[in-house]
N, C-alpha and C positions, 0 to 999 in steps of 0.2 A: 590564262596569262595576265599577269597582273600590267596594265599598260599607264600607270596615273605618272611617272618620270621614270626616264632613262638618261641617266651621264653619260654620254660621249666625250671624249680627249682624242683625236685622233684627227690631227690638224690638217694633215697633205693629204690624204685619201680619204673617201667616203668609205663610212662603217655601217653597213646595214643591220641589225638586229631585225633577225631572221624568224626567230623560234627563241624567245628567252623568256623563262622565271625570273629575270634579275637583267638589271645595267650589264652592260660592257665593261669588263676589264678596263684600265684607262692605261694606255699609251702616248705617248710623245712618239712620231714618224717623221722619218728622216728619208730624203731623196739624195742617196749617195753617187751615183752614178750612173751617167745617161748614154751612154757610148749602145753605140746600135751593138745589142745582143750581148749584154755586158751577162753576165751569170750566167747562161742558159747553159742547161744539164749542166753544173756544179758551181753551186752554192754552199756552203756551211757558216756556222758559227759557233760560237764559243765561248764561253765569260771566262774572264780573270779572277785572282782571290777577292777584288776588289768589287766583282759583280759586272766590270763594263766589257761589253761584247767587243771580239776583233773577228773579223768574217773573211775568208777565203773565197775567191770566185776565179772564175774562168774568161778574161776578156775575149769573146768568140773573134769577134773582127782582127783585132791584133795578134790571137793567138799565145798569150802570156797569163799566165798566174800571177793573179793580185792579191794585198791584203790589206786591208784598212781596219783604223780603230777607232774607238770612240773615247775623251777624254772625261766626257761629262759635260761638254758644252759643242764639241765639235766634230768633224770627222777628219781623219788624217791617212789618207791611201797613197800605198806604193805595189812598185813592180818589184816581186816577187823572184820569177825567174821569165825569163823568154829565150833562152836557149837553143829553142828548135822552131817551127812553124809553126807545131802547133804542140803545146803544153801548159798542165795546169788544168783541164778539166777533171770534172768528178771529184775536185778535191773533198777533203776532211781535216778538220781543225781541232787541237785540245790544246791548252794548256798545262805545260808539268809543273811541279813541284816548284819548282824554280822559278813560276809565272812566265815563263818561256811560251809562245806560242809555235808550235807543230804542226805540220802541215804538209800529207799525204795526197799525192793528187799524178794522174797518166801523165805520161811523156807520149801524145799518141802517135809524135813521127819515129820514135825509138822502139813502139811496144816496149815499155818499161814503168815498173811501180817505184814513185820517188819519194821520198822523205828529207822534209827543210825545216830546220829549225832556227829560233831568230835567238842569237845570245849577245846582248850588247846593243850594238849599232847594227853588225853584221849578220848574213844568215849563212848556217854551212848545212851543205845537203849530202845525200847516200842514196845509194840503191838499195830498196827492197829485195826486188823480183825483177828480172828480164827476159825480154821475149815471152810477155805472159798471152800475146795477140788481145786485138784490144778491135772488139767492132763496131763498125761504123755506118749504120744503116743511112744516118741522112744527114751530110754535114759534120756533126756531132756523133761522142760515141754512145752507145746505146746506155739508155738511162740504169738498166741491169750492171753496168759495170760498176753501179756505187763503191765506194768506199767507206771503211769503219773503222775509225781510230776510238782507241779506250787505255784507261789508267785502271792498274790494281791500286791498292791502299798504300803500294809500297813506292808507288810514281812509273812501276814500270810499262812501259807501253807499248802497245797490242796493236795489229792492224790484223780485219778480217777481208776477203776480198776473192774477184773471182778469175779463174784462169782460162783465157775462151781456146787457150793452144789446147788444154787438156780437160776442159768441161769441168775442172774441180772445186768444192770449196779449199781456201788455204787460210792460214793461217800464221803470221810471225807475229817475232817478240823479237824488242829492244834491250840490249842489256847494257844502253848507255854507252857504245862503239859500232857496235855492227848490227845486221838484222839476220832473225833463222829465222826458215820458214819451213812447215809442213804440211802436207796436204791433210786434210781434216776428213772428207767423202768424198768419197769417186765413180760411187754409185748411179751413172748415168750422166745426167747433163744437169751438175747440181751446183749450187753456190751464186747464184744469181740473187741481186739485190740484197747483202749481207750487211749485216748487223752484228756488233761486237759489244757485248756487256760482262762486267765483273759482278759476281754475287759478292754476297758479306763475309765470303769463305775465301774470296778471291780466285775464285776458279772460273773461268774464263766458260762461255757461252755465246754462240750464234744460232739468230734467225736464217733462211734463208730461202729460194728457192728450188725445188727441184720441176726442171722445165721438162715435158713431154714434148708436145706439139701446139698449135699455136689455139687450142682451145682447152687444155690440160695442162694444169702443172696443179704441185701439192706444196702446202707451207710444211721446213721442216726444220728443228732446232737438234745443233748438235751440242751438249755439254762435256767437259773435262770431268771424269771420277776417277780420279787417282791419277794413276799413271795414262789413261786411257780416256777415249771417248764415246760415248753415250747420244745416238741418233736417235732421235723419234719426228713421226709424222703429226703436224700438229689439225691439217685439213687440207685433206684431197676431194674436195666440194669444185668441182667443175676446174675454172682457172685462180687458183689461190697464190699468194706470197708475193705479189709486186709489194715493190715499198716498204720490206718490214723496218721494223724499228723493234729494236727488242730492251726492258729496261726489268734491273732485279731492286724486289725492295728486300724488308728484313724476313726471315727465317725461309730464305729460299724459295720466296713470293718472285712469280715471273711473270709477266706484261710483253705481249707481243701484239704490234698495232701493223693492219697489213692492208693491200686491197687484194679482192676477190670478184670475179667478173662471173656472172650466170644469168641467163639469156636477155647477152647484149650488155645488161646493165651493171655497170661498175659499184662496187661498195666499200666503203671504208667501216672494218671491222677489230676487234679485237679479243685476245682470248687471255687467258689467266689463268695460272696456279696459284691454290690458295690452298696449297696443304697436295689435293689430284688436280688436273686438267681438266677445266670446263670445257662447255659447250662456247663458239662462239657468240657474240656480241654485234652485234650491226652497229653503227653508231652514226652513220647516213649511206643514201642512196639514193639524192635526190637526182643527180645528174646522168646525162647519160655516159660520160666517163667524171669520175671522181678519184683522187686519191693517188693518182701518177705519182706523186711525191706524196710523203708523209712521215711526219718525226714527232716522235713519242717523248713526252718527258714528263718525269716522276719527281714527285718533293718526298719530304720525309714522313708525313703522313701517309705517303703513297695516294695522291693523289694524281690524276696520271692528267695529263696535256699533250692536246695531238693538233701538227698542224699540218694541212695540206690543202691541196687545190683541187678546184671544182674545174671541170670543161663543160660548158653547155654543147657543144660544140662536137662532132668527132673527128674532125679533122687536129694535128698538131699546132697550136699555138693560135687556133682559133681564138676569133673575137668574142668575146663576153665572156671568158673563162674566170673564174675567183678563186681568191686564196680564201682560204675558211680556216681561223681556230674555232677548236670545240674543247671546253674541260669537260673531260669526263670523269667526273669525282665518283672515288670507293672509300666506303668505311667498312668497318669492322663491328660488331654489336652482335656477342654470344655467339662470333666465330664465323655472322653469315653475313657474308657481303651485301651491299647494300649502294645500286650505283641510279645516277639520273645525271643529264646532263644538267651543265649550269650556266653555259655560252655556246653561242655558235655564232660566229661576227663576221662578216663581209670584210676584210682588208685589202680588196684590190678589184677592182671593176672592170680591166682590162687586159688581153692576154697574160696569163702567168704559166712560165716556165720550169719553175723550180720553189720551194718552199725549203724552210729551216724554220729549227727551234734549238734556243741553249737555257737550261733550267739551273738554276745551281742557288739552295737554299729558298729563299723570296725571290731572288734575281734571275727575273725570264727577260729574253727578247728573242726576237722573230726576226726573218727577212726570207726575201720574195723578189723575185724579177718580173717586171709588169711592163708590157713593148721594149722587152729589150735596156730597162731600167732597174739599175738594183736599189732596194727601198730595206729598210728595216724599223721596225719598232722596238721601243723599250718600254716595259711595265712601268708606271709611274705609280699604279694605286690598285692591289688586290681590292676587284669586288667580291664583299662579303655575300655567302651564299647558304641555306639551309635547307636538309631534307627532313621528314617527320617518319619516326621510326613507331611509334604508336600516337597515338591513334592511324593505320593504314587504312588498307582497303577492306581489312576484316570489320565486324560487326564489334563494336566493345559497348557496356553499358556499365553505368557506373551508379551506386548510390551514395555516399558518404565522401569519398574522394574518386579521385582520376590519376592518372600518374602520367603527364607528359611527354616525352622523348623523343630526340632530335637527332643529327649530327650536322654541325656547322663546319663554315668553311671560310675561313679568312687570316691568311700569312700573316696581314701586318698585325693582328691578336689587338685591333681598336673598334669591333664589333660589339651594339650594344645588342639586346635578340627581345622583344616583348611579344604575347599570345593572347591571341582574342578569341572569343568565343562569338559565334554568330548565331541566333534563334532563327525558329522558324518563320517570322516575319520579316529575316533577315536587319535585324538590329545588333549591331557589334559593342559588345563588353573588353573594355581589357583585363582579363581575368589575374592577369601575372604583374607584379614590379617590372620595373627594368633589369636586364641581367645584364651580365658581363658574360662573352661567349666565351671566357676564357673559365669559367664556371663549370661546375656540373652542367651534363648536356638534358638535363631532366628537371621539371618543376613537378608537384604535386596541387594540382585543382582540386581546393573543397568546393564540393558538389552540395555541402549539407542544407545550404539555404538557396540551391537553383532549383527553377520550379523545372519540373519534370518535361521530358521531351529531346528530340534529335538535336545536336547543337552543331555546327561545322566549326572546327579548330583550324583556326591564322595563328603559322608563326612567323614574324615576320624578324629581317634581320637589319642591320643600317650601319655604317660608320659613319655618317653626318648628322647624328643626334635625330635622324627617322625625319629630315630634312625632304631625302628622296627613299625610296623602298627599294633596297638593293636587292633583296631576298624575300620571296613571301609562299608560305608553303598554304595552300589552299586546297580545301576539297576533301578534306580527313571528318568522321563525324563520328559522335560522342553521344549514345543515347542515355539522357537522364532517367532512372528508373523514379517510377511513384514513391513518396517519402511517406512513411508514417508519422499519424500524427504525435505531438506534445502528450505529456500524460497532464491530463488533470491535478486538480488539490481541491482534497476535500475540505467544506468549510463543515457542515454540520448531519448528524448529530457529532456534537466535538468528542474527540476523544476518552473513555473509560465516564460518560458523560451518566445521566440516569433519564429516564423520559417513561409516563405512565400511557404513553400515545400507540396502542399497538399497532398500527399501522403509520408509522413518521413519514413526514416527507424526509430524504436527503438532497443534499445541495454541495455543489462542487462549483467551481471555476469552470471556465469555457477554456478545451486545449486550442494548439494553433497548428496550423497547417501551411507546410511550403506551399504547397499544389493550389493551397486555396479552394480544395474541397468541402464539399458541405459533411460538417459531423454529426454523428450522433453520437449518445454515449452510454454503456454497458454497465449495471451494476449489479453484483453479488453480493450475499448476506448468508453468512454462515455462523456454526455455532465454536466453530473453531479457526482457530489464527493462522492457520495453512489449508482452510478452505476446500476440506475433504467432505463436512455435510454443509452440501449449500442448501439451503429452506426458503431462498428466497431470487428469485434472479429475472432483468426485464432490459427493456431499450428505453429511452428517451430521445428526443430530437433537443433539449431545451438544458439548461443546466441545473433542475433539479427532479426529482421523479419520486413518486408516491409509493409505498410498498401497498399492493393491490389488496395480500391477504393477511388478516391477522397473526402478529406474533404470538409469542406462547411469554404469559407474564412470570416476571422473577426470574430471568434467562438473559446473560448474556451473549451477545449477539456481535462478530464483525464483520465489517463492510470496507467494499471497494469497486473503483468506478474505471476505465477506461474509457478512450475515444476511437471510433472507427470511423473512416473514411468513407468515399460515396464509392471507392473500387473495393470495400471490405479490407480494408488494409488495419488491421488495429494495432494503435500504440500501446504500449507497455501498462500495466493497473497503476495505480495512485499506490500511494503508500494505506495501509490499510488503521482503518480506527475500530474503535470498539463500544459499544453502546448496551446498559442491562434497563430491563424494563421491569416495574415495579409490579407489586400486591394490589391490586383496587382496596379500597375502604370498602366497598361494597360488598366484597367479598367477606372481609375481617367480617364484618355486620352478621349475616348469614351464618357462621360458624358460634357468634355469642349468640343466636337466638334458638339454634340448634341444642345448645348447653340447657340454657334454659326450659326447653321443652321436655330435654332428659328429665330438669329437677323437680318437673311439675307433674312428670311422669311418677318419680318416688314420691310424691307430696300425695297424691291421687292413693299409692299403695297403702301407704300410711294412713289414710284416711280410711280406707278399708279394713286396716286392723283396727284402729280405733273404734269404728262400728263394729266389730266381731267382740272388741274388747270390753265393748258398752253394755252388749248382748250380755257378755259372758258375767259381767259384773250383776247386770241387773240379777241373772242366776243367782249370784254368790249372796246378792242383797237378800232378794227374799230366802235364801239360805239363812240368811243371820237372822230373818225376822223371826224365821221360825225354829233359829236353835237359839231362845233367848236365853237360857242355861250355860251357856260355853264364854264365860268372859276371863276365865281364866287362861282357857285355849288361848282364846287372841290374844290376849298379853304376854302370853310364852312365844308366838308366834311372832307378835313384836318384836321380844329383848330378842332374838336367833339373829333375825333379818336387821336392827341395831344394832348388833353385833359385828356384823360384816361389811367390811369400809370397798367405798365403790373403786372400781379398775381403775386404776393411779391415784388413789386414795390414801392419806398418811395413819389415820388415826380409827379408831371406832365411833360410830354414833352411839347416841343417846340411844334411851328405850324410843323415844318419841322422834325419835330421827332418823335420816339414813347416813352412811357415811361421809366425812368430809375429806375432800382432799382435792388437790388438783387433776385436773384434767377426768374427773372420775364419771364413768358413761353409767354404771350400773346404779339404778334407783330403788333408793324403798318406800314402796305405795302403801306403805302401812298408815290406814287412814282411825279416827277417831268417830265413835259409833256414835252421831247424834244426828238432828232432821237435816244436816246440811251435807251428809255425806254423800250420798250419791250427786249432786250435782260437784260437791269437791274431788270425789274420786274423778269423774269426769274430765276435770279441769286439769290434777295432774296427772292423769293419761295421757292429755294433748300435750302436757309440759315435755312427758316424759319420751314424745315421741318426738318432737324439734330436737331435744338434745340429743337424741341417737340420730337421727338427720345429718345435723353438724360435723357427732364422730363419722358418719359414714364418707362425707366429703371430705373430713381430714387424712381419713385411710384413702 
């Protein structure tokens, strides 16, 4: 319970805040009337189109029916009727259509049910019902004899009520002359403490009870369906249905507020249709009688208001008894009710007799008989009030956002509503702007940049600019899931870049961390751009990392880096680069010396036929020495071989030549026979074997 200020307004009587989320409603109280035992057993009230209450009571000492009103600054009481000894208890008060105030209440020296209405100056009254027996256990007639007056939409008016000649509930209607009445059940000893409400169909409905014996009875509600009526049992739980109050909101929502007694101890409950019949509602049970009176009243959100008195005491009219309002707020959220209290306030410290409530729109007030004094209050100030629809009592965690949800509560619609978040060291954030509760009932909390962890969510509500804390919903908790980290960017190797380094370092930027975990960071190297052959992959703690094992040169290569967290939580990769690695020179080198070795290889061959050829020559030499006869031969064997132009050759040679021409590989070694020929045959041997070298390298 949030205790840092409470508003009080409640000037003539002490207001105890008992049990509250949130200030007191603020009232203005009035001491209307001090006459020994002025109200007791029948009190009501009733607002006008204009909101101000006029209230019916019972002068017990005098024996006359009163009525006074309020103009907005004062009160103005008159005698009613006084007719008999004793008349005017138990009354009930509405005003019609006409702002007329109505006023149903026993005649108990006639046994008879009355109806007075004020038109003008004057009042002119009728008989209900006569001879209905009217009991009178002590003084006063028994508090079961209530009365219930109600309007349809159409102004016509309904009295509910019980008949003790014939143990019945009954029922008449006004038709603006006369009254009919018919009995509604008759099924035992039933109609006790009735309640009369119109649904939005206009079909008329009573609370009531049915009496066994004095440790037994059941709450039972009779409806009109067509032509006909519709009973059912709403709780026959030990002793039920003192005090109902029964109130209809929209699509045939029904509200019945009652007491119930089970061992010894009285309670103030209440049950509800919202579509079927729940389970009931407890709503207190502190005292040892509670609830003798109580009156239900519902706004147009269906918000319901119940007010009634405490006895500490079990004797009647015992000392220390209190009158207690309690709002018992319901919303609606995907169809499932959703109630907490939002007041429970002390309004009388001293014997209380009787309670009332009149609700109509924003315009409530109350009144209450305290020793034999009638008091009443008037709302001057809805306190603003809110409940938390998520975050509950469930488990929620969020990582990225939250989605907040509420339902607030405040008629006069000047509520502002702001949400904090509280960490586990208990330091409070306002996570939210100021809203207007006339707003969506939901904000949306990014979470993107909260560090991780349980949070408890306040939402608190104010009409005086959060002055004093009217409303604070406390105790809901939001667990922040772990965020992963930022992704990295890469700085180097830079994109489509070249590098001869087969093993580079790369380098990226440091990612960031809500959580403020320690990172490390992941990198991959593959030979392709969607990272199907990775050839390369390691951790880092630092922001750049070595690739450990040799590349493969002349191959491009992409890379990419992520960041993992100390829970292993890893952010999304970098955007990926790409990187090729070059040919060494060292290599090229190796490859020409290779060449080379080939050519030295055929260099080597050649030299070997050159010496075969030296050989063979020498043969041919001393051949020639010794066929010194044949110089005709050689000169035929000359012009043949001069004759013949070398392979790409244009023309023929000489006798003494070989062919010319370009590109021509074929020679003729046709040499002249003097002492220099064999060293010159020799020489173009070798000539003639460079130039077949050459062709062999151009093929």
């Amino acid at each position: 319970m949030d205790m840092r200020l409470y508003k009080i307004n409640l000037t003539l009587f002490f207001l105890l805040v008992v049990s509250l989320p949130a200030k007191a409603h603020e009232f203005d109280t009035y001491a209307i009337d001090s006459d020994t035992y002025v109200g007791s057993y029948g009190i009501d009230i009733a607002l006008n189109s204009s909101g101000q209450p006029g209230i019916c009571y019972f002068a017990q000492t005098a024996g006359d029916l009163k009525f006074t009103t309020f103009n907005g600054t004062s009160w103005t009481t008159e005698t009613v009727d006084n007719s008999s000894t004793m008349i005017g208890s138990n009354c009930a008060i509405i005003y019609d259509n006409s702002d007329n105030p109505n006023i149903v209440y026993l005649d108990v020296t006639n046994q008879d049910l009355l109806h007075i209405v004020k038109q003008g100056e004057s009042w002119s009254k009728k008989t209900i019902d006569s001879n209905i027996r009217i009991d009178i256990p002590v003084i006063v007639p028994a508090a079961y004899h209530k009365l219930s007056i109600a309007k349809n939409s159409s102004g016509t008016l309904g009295v509910a009520y019980y008949d003790a000649n014939s143990r019945d509930l009954k029922y008449a209607t006004f038709n603006g002359s006369s009254w009919s009445a018919e009995t509604i059940d008759s099924s035992g000893d039933v109609g006790r403490y009735p309640s009369l409400a119109y649904n939005d169909s206009d079909a008329p409905g009573i609370s009531y009870q049915k009496y066994t014996d004095g440790s037994t009875a059941s709450l039972k509600i009779a409806e009109k369906i067509g032509v006909g009526w519709g009973v059912l049992t709403l709780d026959d739980d030990d002793y039920a249905g003192v005090a109902t109050s029964l109130r209809y909101g929209a699509d045939d929502n029904a509200f019945v507020s009652y007491q119930q007694t089970s061992g010894g101890v009285q309670a103030v409950k209440l049950i509800k249709r919202l579509g079927d019949w729940e389970n009931p509602e407890t709503i207190e049970n502190d005292g040892t009688e509670t609830g003798n009176f109580i009156e239900l009243g519902l706004d147009g959100d269906e918000n319901a208001y119940l007010f009634y008195d405490q006895f500490l005491a079990s004797a009647l009219f015992a000392d220390y008894a209190q009158a207690r309002f309690t709002s018992y707020y319901l919303s609606f959220e995907n169809e499932i009710p959703i109630t907490f209290n939002v007041g429970l306030y002390l309004v009388g410290t001293n014997t209380v007799a009787s309670t009332t409530l009149a609700l109509e729109g924003t315009s409530m007030a109350v009144a209450w008989t305290e020793f034999g004094e009638l008091n009443a209050g008037i709302l001057t100030n809805w306190t603003p009030s809110i409940s938390p629809i998520t975050p509950n009592s469930e488990d929620y965690e969020a990582s990225d956002s939250f989605t907040i949800t509420w339902d607030d509560f405040d008629p006069d619609s000047n509520a502002a509503i702001r949400i904090h978040s509280i960490d586990e060291d208990f330091t409070s954030t306002q996570i939210s702007p100021t809203l207007n509760e006339n707003d969506a009932n939901s904000f949306v909390w990014d979470t993107t940049e909260v560090v991780k962890g349980d949070y408890t969510i306040a939402i608190e509500i104010s009409d005086d600019d959060f002055d004093t804390y009217d409303g604070v919903s406390i105790g809901q908790q939001v667990s922040i899931a772990n965020h992963t980290p930022s992704q990295p960017s890469l700085t180097s190797p830079t994109n489509n870049s070249t590098t001869s380094d087969l093993t580079p370092t790369l380098s990226y930027t440091a990612a960031t961390d809500v959580d403020g975990d320690t990172l490390s960071y992941t990198y991959q190297i593959a030979t392709d751009a969607s990272f199907t052959n990775i050839v390369a992959t390691n951790t880092s703690a630092t922001t750049s990392a070595t690739v450990a094992s040799n590349l493969s040169e002349g191959t491009t290569y992409y890379w990419r880096v992520k960041a993992v967290d100390s829970e292993n939580a890893s952010g999304s990769w970098a955007s990926s680069l790409s990187f090729s690695t070059n040919v060494s020179e060292s290599v090229q080198g190796d490859d020409d010396e290779e060449l080379d070795d080939d050519n030295d290889d055929q260099g080597d061959d050649d030299d070997s036929g050159s010496d075969s050829d030296d050989n063979s020559d020498s043969d041919n030499d001393s051949d020639s020495d010794n066929d010194s006869g044949s110089d005709n031969d050689s000169g035929d064997n000359g012009s043949e071989e001069g004759s013949q132009a070398g392979a790409g050759g244009q023309s023929p040679a000489s006798e003494s030549s070989g062919g010319s021409g370009g590109g021509g590989c074929q020679l003729n070694t046709q040499n002249p026979k003097n002492i220099f020929m064999p060293g010159l045959l020799a020489l173009l041997f070798l000539t003639g074997m460079l130039v077949r070298n050459r062709c062999i390298k151009k093929i």
